[in-house]
Backbone as CSV, one residue per row, in Angstrom:
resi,resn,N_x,N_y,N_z,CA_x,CA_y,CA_z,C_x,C_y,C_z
1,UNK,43.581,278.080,129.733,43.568,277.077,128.665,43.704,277.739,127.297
2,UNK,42.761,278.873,127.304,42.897,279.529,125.743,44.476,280.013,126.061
3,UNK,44.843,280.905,126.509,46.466,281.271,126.508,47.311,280.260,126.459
4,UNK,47.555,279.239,126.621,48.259,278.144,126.531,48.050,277.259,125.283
5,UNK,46.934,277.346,125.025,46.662,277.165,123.253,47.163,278.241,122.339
6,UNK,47.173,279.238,122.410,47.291,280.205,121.690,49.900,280.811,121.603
7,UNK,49.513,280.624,123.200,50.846,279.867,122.974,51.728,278.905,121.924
8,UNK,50.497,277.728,122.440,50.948,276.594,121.195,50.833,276.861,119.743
9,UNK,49.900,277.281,119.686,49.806,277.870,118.024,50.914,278.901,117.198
10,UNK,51.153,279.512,118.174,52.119,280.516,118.388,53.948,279.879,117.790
11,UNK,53.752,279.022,118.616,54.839,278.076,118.573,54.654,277.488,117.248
12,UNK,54.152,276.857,117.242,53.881,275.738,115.575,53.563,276.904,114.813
13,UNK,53.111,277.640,114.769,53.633,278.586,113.233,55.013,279.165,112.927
14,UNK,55.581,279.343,114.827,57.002,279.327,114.577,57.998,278.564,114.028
15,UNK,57.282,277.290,114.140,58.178,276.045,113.949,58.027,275.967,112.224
16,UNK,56.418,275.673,112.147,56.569,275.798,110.622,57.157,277.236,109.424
17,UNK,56.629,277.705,109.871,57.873,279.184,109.318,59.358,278.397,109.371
18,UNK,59.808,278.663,109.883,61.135,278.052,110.108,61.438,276.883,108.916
19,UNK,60.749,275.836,109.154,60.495,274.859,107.895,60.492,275.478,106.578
20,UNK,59.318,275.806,106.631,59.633,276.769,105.076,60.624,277.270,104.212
21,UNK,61.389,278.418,105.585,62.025,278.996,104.858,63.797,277.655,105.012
22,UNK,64.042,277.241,105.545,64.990,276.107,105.204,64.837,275.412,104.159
23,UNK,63.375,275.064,103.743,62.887,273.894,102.361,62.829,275.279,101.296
24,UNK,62.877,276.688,101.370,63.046,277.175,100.558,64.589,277.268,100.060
25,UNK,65.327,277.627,101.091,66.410,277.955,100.694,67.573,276.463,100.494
26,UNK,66.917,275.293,101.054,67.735,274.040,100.152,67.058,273.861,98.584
27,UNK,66.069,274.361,98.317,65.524,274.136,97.059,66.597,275.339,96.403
28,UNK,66.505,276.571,96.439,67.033,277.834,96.143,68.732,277.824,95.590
29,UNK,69.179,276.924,96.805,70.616,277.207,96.813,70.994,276.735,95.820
30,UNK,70.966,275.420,94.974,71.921,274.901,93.786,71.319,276.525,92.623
31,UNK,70.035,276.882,92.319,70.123,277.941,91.667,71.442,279.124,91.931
32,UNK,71.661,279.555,93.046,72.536,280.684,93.349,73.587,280.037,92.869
33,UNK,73.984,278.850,93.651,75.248,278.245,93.116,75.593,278.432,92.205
34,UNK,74.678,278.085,90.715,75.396,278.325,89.274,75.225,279.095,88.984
35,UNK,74.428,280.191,89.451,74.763,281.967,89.016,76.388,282.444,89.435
36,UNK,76.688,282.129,90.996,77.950,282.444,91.067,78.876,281.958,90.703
37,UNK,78.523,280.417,90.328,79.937,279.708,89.288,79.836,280.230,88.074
38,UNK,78.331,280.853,87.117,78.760,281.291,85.766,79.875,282.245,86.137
39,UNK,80.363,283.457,86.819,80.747,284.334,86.800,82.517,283.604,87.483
40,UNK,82.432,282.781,86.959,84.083,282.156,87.657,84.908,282.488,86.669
41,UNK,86.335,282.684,86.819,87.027,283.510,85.875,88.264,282.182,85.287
42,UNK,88.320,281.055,86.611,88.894,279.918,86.269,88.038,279.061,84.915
43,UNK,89.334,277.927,84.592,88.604,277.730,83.092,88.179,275.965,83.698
44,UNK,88.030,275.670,85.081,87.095,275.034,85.584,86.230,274.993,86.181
45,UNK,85.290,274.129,86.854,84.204,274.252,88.195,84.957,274.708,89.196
46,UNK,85.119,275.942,90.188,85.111,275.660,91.292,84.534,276.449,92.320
47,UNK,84.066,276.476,93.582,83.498,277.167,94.315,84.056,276.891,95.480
48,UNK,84.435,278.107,96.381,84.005,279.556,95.643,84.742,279.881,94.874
49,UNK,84.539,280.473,93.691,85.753,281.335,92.735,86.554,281.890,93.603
50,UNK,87.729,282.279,93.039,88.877,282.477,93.002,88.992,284.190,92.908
51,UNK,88.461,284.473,91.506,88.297,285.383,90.734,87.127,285.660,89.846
52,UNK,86.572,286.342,89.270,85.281,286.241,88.685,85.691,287.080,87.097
53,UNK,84.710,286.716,86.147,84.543,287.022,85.037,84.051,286.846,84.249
54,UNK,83.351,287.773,82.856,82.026,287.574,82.148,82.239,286.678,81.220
55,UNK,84.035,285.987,80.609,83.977,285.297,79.581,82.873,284.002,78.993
56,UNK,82.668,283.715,80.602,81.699,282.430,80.227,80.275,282.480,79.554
57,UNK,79.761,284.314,79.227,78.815,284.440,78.924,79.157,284.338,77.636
58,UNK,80.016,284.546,77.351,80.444,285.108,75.531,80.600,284.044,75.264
59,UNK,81.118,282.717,75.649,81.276,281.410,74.857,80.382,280.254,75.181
60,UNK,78.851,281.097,75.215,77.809,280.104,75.366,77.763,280.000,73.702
61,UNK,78.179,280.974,72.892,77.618,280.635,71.312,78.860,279.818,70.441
62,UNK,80.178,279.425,71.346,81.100,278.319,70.677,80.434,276.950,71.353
63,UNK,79.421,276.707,71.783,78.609,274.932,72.168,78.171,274.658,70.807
64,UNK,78.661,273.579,70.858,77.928,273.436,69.547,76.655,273.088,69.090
65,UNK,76.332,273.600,67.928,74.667,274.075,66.932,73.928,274.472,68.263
66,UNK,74.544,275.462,69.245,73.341,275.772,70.358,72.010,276.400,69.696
67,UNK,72.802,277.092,68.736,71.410,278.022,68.257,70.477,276.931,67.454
68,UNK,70.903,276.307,66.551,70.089,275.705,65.923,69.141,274.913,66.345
69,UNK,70.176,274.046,67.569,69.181,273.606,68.825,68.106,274.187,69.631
70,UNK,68.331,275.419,69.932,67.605,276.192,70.658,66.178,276.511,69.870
71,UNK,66.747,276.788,69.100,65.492,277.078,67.833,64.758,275.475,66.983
72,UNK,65.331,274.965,67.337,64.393,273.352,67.217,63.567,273.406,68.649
73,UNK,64.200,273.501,69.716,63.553,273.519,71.023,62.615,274.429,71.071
74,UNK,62.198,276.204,70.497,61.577,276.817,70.707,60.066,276.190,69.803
75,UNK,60.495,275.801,68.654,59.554,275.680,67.274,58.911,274.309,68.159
76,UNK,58.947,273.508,68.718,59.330,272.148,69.148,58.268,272.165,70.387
77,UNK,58.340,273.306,71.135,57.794,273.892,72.784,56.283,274.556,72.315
78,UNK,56.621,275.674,71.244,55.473,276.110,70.559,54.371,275.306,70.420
79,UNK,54.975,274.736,69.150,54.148,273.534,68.631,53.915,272.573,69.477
80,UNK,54.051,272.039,70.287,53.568,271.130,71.675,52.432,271.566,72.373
81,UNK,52.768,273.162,72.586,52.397,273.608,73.829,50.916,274.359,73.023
82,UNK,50.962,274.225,71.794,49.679,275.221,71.115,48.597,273.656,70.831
83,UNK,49.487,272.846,70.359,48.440,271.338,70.451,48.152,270.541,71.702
84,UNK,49.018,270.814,73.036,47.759,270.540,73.913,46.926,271.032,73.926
85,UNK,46.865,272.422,74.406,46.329,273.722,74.880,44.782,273.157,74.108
86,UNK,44.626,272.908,72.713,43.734,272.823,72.079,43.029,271.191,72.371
87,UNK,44.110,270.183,72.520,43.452,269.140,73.219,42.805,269.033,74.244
88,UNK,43.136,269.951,75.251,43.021,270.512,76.401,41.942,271.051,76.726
89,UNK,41.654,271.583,75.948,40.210,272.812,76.002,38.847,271.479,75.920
90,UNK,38.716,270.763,75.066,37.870,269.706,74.976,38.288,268.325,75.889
91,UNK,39.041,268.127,76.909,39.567,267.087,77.617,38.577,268.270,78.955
92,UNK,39.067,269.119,79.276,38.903,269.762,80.219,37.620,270.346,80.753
93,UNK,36.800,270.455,78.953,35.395,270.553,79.032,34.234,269.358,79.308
94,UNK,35.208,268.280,78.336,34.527,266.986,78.978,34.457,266.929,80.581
95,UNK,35.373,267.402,81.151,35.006,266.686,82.672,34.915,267.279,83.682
96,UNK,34.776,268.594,83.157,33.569,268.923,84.060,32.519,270.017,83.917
97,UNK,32.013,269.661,82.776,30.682,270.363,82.417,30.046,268.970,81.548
98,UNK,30.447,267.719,81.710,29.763,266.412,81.182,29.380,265.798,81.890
99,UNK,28.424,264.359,82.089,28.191,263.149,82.871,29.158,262.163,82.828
100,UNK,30.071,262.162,81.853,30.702,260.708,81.475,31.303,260.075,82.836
101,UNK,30.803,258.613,82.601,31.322,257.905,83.136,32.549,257.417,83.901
102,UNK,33.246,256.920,84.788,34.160,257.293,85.109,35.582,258.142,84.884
103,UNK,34.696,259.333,85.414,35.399,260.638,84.867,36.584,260.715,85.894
104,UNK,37.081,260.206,87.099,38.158,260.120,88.276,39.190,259.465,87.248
105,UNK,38.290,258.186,86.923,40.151,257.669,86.263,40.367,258.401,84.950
106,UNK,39.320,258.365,84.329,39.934,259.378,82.909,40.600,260.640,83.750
107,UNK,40.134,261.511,84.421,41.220,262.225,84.937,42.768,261.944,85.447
108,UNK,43.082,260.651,86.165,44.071,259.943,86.520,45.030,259.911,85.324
109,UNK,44.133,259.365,83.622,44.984,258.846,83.025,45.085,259.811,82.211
110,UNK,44.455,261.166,82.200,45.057,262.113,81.013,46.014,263.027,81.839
111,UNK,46.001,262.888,83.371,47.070,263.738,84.397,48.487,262.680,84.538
112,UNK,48.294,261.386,83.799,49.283,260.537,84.494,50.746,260.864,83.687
113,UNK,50.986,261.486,82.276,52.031,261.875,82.114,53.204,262.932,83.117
114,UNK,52.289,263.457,84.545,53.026,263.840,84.714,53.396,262.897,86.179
115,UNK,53.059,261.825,86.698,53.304,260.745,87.662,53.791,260.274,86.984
116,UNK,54.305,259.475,85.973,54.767,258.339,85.065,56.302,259.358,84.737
117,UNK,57.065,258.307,85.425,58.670,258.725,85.076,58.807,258.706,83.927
118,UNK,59.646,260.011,83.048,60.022,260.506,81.665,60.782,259.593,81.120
119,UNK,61.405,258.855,82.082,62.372,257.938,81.048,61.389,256.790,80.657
120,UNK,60.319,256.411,81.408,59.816,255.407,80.776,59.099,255.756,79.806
121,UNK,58.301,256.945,79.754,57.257,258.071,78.445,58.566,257.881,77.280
122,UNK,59.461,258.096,77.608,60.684,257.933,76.126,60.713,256.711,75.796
123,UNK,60.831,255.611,76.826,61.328,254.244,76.551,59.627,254.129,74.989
124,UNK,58.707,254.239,75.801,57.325,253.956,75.502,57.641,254.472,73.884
125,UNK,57.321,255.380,73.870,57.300,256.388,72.944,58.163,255.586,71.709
126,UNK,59.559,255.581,72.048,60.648,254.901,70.722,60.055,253.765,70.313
127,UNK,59.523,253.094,71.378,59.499,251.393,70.917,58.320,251.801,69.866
128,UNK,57.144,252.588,70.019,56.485,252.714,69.249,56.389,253.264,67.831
129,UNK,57.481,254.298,68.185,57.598,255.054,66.904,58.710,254.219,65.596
130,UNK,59.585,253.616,66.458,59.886,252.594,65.702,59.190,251.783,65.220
131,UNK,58.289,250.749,66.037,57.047,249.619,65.352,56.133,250.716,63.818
132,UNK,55.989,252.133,63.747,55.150,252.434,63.335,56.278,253.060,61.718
133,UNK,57.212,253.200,62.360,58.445,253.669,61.367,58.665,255.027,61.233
134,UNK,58.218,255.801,61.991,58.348,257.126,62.007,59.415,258.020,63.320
135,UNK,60.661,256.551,63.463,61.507,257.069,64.790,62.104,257.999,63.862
136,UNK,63.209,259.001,65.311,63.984,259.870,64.901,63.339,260.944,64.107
137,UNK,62.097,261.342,63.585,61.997,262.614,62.660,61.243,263.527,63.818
138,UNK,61.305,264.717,63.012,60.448,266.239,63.342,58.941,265.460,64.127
139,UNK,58.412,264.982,63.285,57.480,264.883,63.635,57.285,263.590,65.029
140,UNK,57.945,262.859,64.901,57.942,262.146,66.622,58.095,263.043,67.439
141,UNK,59.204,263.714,67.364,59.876,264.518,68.586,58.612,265.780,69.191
142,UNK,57.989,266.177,67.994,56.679,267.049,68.641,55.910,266.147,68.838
143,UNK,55.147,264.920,68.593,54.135,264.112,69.206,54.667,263.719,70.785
144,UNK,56.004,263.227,70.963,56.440,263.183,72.152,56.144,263.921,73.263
145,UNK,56.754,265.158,72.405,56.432,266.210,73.674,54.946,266.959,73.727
146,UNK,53.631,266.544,72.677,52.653,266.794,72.931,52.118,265.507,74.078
147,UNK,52.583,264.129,74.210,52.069,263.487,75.179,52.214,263.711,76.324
148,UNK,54.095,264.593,76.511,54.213,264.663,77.948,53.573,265.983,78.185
149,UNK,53.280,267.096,77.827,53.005,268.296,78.268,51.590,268.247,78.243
150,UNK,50.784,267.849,77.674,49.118,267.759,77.962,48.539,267.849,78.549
151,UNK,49.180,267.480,79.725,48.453,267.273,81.016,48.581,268.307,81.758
152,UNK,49.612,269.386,81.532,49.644,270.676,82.573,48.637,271.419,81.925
153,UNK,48.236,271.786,80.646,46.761,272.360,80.444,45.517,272.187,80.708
154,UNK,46.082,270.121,80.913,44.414,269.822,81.131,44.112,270.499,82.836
155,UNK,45.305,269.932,83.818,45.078,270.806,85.002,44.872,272.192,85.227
156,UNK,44.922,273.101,84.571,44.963,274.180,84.863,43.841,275.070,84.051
157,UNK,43.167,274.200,83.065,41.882,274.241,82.327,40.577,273.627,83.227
158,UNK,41.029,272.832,83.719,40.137,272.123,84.346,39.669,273.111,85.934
159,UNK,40.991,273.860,86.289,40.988,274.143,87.403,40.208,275.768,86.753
160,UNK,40.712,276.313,86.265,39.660,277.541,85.255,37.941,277.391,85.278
161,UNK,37.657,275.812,85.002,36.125,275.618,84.791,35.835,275.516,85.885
162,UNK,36.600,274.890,87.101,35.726,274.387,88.509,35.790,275.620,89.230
163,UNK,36.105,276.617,89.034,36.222,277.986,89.677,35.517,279.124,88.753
164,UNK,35.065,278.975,87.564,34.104,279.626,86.915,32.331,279.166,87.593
165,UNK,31.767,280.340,87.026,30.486,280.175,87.262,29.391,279.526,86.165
166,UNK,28.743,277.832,86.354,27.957,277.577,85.460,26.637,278.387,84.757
167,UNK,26.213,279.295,86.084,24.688,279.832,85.850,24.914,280.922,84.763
168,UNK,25.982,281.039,84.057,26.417,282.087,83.127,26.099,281.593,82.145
169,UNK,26.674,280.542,81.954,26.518,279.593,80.529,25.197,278.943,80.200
170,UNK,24.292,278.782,81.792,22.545,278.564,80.888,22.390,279.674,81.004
171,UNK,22.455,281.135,81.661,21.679,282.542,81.233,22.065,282.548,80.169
172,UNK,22.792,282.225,79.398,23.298,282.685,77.750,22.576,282.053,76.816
173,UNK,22.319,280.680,77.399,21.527,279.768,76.197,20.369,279.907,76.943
174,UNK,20.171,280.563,77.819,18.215,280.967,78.163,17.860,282.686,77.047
175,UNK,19.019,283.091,76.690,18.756,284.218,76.806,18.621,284.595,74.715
176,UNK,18.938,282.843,74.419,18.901,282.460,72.877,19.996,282.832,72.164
177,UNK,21.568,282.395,72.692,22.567,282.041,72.267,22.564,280.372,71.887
178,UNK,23.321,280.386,70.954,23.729,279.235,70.539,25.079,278.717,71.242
179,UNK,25.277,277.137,71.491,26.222,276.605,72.173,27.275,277.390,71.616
180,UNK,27.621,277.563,70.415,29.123,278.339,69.939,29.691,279.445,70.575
181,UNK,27.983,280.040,70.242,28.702,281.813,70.740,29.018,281.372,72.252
182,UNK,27.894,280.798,73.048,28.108,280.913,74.390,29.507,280.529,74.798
183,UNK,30.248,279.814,73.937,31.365,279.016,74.135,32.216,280.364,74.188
184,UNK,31.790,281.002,73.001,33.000,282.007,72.557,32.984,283.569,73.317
185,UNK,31.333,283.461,73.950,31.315,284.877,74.476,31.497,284.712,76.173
186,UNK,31.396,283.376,76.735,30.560,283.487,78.506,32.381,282.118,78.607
187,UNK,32.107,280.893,78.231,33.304,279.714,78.532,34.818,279.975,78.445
188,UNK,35.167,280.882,77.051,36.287,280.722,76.548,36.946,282.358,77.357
189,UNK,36.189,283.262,77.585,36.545,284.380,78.646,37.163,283.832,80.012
190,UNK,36.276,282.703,80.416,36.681,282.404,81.928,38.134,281.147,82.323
191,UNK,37.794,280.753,80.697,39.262,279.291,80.409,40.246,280.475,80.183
192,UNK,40.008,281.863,80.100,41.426,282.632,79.812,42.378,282.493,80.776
193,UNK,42.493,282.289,82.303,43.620,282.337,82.987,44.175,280.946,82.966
194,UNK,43.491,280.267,82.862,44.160,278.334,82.676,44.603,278.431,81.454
195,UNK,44.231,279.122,80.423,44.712,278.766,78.586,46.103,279.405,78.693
196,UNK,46.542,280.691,79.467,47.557,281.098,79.273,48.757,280.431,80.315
197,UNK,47.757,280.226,81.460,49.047,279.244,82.207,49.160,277.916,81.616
198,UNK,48.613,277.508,80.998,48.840,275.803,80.444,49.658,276.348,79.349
199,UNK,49.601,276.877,78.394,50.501,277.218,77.512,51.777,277.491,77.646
200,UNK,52.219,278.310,79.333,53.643,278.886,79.551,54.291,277.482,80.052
201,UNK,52.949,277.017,80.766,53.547,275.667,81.424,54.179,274.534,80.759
202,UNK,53.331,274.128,79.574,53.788,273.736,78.520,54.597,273.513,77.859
203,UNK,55.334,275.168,77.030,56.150,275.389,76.889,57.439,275.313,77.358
204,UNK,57.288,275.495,78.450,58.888,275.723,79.351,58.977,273.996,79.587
205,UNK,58.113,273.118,79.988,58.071,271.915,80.547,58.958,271.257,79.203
206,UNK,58.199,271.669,77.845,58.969,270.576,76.510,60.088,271.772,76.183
207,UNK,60.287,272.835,76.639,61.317,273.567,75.840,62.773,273.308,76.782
208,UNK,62.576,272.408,77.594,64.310,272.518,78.508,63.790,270.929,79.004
209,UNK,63.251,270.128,78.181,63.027,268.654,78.496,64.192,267.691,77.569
210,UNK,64.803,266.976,78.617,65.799,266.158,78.295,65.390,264.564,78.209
211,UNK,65.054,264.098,79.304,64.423,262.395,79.125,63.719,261.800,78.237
212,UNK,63.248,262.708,77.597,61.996,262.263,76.340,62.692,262.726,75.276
213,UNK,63.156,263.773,75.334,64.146,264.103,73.831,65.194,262.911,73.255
214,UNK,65.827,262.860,74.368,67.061,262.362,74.329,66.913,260.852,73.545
215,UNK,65.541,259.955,73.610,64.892,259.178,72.948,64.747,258.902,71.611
216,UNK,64.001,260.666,71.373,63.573,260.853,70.125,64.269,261.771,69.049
217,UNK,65.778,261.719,69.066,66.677,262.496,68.085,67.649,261.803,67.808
218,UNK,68.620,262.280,66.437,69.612,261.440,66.131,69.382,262.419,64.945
219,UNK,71.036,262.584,64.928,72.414,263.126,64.017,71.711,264.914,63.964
220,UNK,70.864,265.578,62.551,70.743,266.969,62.126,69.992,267.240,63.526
221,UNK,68.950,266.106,63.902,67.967,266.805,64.508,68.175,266.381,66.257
222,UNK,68.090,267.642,66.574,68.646,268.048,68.089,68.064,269.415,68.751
223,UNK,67.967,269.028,70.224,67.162,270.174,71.145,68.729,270.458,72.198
224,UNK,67.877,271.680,72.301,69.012,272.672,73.424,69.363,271.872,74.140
225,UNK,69.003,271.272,75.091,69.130,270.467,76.345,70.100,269.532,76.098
226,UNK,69.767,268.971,75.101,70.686,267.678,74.775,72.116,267.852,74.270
227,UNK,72.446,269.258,73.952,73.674,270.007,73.371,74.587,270.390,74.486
228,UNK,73.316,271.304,75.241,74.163,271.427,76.801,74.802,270.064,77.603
229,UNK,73.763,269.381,77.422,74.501,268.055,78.042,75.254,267.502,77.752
230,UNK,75.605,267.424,75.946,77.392,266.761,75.798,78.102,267.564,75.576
231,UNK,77.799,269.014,75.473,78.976,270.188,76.226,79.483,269.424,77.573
232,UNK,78.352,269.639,78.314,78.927,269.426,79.678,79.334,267.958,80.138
233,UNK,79.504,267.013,79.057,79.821,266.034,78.750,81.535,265.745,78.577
234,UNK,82.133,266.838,77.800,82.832,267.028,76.623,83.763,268.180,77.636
235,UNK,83.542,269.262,78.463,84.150,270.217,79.016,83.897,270.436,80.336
236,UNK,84.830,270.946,81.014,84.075,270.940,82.425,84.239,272.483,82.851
237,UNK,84.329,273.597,81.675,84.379,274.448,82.135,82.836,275.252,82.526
238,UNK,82.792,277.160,83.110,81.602,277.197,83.455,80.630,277.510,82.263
239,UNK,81.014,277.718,81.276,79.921,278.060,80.175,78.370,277.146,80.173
240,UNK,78.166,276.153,80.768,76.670,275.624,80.826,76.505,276.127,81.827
241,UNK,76.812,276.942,83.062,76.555,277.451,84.029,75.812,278.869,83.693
242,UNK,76.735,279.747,83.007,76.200,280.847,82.276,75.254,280.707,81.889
243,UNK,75.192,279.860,80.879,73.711,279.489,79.804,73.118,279.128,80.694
244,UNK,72.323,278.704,82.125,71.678,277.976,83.124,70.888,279.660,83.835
245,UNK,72.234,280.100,83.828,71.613,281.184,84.630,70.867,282.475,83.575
246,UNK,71.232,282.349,82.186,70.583,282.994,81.414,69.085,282.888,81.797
247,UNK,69.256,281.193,81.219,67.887,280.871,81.202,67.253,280.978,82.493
248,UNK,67.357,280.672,83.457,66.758,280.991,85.126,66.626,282.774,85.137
249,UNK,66.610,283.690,84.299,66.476,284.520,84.440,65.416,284.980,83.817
250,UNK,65.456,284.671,82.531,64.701,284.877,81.989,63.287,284.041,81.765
251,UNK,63.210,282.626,82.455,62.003,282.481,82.776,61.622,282.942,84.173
252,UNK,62.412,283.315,85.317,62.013,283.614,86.131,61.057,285.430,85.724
253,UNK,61.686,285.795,85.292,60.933,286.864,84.431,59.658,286.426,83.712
254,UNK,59.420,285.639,82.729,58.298,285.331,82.453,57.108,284.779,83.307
255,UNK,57.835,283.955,84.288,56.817,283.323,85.030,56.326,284.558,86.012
256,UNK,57.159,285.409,86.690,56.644,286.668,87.198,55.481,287.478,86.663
257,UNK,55.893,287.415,85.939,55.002,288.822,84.558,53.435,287.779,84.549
258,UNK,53.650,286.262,84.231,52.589,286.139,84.236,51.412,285.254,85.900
259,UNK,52.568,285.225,86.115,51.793,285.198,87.745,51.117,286.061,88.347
260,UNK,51.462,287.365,88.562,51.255,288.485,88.975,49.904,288.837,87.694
261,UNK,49.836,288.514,86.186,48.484,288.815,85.819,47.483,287.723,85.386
262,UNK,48.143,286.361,85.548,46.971,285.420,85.374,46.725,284.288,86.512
263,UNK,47.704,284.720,87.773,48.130,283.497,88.752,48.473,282.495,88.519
264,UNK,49.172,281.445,87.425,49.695,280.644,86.510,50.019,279.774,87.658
265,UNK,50.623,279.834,89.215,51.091,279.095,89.903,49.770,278.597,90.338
266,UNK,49.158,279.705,90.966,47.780,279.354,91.517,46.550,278.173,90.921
267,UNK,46.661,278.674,89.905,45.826,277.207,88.728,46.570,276.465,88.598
268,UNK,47.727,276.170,88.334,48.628,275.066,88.473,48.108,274.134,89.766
269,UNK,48.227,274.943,91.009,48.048,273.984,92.239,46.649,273.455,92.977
270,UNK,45.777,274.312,92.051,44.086,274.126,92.432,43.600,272.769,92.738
C-alpha cells in the first residue's frame, strides 16, 4: 500500500512538474518572441526573421517625445510610488498592530485597486477630476497613479508586519522607549523588506501603466506607454519591439538584484 502510494505521489509530482514548466513557458514565450523580432532586419513584423539587425535599437529615439515621455513616466512612478509607500506604512500599521473594526473589508477595499479593472479606475478617476476641474494636469495624472499603486505596498507592508516579531516592540516600550523611537529603532527595521518591495512594485506597476494614463493626459502632457502605443499605432515596424525588450531587460535586472536581497516576490505573495 505504502509503495503504491508513493508511486502515486511520484506520478503527480510528475504530472505537476510538467504543468509548470508548460504554464511557464506559454507565459515566457510572447517575451522571447519580441526579443527575437527586435533584432529583425525587415522594416516589418515578421517571424521568423529573415535576416537580423541592430537598426531597430537606434530608432527607438526617432518615436516621438519618447524621452520626454519617459521622463514624465519616471518623475510620475517616483512620485506615486514614494506617496504610497508613505500611505502605506500607516494603512499597514493600522491593521495589524490595531483593534479596528472591520479590519477584513478595510483590507478588501484598500487591496481592491488591484481586483477592480484599470479601465474602470480611469473611467472613475476622469469623471471625477473633471466634476472637481482639475482633468488633464500633472497633478491628476500622479493622484491617479497614487490610487492604483497603493495597494502593492499596502500588501507587502502588511505582509513585513505579520512575519515580524511583536514581543520586540513591547520589550522596547518596557525597556522606556517612546512609541517614536520604538517605531524608528525595533518597526521601521523589520517594514525594511516590504518598504523596498512596495516601492519597486510601485514603481514599475505606474511607470509602464497604460489604462489609467491614457484617461488622464492630453496634448504637452504624456507617458512612455502611451507614445509607444501610437508609434505602434502609426508604424508597424520592429522598433517598439526593441524598446520592449530594452525594458524587459532591464527590469528583469532590477527585479533580480532585488529579489535575491529583499525577496520582493516573496512579500508580494504572502
Amino acid at each position: 500500500m505504502r509503495k503504491s502510494e508513493a508511486i502515486s505521489r511520484t506520478g503527480f509530482d510528475a504530472i505537476m512538474s510538467v504543468i509548470g514548466v508548460a504554464t511557464t513557458l506559454f507565459l515566457v514565450f510572447p517575451v522571447f518572441l519580441t526579443a527575437i523580432v527586435s533584432f529583425n532586419a525587415s522594416f516589418f513584423i515578421e517571424f521568423p526573421p529573415k535576416s537580423f539587425s541592430l537598426s531597430w535599437y537606434g530608432n527607438i529615439a526617432n518615436i516621438h517625445k519618447i524621452f520626454d515621455a519617459t521622463i514624465v513616466s519616471v518623475l510620475i512612478a517616483l512620485g506615486s510610488a514614494l506617496v504610497a509607500v508613505i500611505l502605506a506604512i500607516g494603512g499597514s500599521l493600522a491593521l495589524t498592530r490595531s483593534t479596528l473594526p472591520g479590519r477584513t473589508a478595510l483590507t478588501a477595499f484598500l487591496l481592491s485597486p488591484i481586483t477592480v479593472p484599470m479601465v474602470a479606475i480611469g473611467i472613475a478617476l476622469i469623471q471625477f477630476f473633471i466634476l472637481i476641474g482639475t482633468a488633464f494636469t500633472w497633478y491628476s495624472l500622479l493622484i491617479g497613479h497614487i490610487v492604483l499603486v497603493v495597494a502593492y505596498p499596502i500588501r507587502t507592508l502588511v505582509a513585513s508586519l505579520t512575519l515580524s516579531n511583536p514581543s520586540l516592540e513591547e520589550a522596547a516600550l518596557s525597556l522606556g522607549a517612546s512609541r517614536y523611537k520604538m517605531f524608528l529603532t525595533v518597526i521601521l527595521p523589520q517594514m525594511k523588506p516590504g518598504l523596498i518591495s512596495g516601492f519597486l512594485f510601485a514603481f514599475l506597476v505606474s511607470f509602464d501603466n497604460y489604462p489609467i494614463s491614457v484617461f488622464l493626459v492630453r496634448g504637452g502632457l504624456t507617458t512612455m506607454p502611451i507614445e509607444i502605443f501610437n508609434y505602434i499605432t502609426q508604424n508597424l515596424d520592429p522598433t517598439p519591439a526593441a524598446f520592449s525588450t530594452l525594458y524587459i531587460l532591464i527590469v528583469s535586472i532590477i527585479i533580480g538584484v532585488a529579489e535575491k536581497r529583499y525577496r520582493i516576490i516573496s512579500y508580494s505573495i504572502n
